[in-house]
C-alpha positions, -999 to 999 in steps of 0.1 A, spaced: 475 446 -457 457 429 -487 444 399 -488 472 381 -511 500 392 -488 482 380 -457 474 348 -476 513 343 -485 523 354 -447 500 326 -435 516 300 -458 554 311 -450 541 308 -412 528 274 -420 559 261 -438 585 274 -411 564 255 -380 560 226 -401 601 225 -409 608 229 -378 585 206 -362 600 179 -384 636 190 -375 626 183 -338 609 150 -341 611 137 -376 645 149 -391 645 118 -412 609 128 -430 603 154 -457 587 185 -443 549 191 -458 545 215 -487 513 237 -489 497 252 -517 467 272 -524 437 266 -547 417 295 -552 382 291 -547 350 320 -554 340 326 -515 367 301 -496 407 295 -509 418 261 -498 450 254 -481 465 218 -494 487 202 -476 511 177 -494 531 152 -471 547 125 -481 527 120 -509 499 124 -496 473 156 -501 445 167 -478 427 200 -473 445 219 -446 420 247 -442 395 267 -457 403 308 -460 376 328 -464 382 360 -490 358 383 -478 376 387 -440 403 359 -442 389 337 -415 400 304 -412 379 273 -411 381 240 -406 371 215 -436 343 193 -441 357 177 -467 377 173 -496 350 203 -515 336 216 -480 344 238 -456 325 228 -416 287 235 -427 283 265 -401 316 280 -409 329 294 -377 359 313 -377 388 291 -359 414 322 -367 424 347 -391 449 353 -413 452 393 -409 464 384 -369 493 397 -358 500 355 -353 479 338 -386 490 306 -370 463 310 -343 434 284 -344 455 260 -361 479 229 -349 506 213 -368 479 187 -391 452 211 -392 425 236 -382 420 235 -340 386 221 -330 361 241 -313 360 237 -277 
């Protein structure tokens, strides 16, 4: 599987938890849209709900892990893989507002 494909699977994935998410405990609120911004090493995953943008996750292009942001720019200075988006479930490693935290 290439690396767009996996990258538009993970997306889809997020989109469908996060409709139906809302439909269970928010059916009055807009579901969050997510987009992509292409990056040199890392793609960043945006989230956009209700107005509001932040940086969902961090995909590295070389392997397609996912990682957890620093910031706005960053992705978590030691960049340890949380999940992957070629898993037979991309959604691994991440919640409904974000990348999981490291336990």
């Amino acid at each position: 599987m290439s690396y767009e494909v996996a990258l538009q699977r993970f997306i889809e994935a997020l989109t469908n938890r996060e409709k139906v998410h809302n439909k269970m405990n928010y059916p009055s609120l807009t579901p969050a849209t997510f987009s992509v911004n292409p990056g040199r090493v890392f793609d960043k995953v945006v989230s956009n709900r209700q107005g509001s943008r932040s940086v969902y996750a961090f995909i590295r292009k070389s392997d397609g892990a996912i990682v957890k942001p620093a910031s706005w720019n960053a992705p978590e200075p030691k960049k340890r893989e949380r999940g992957n988006i070629y898993r037979e479930n991309p959604l691994e490693g991440t919640g409904i507002y974000g990348v999981d935290y490291l336990r």
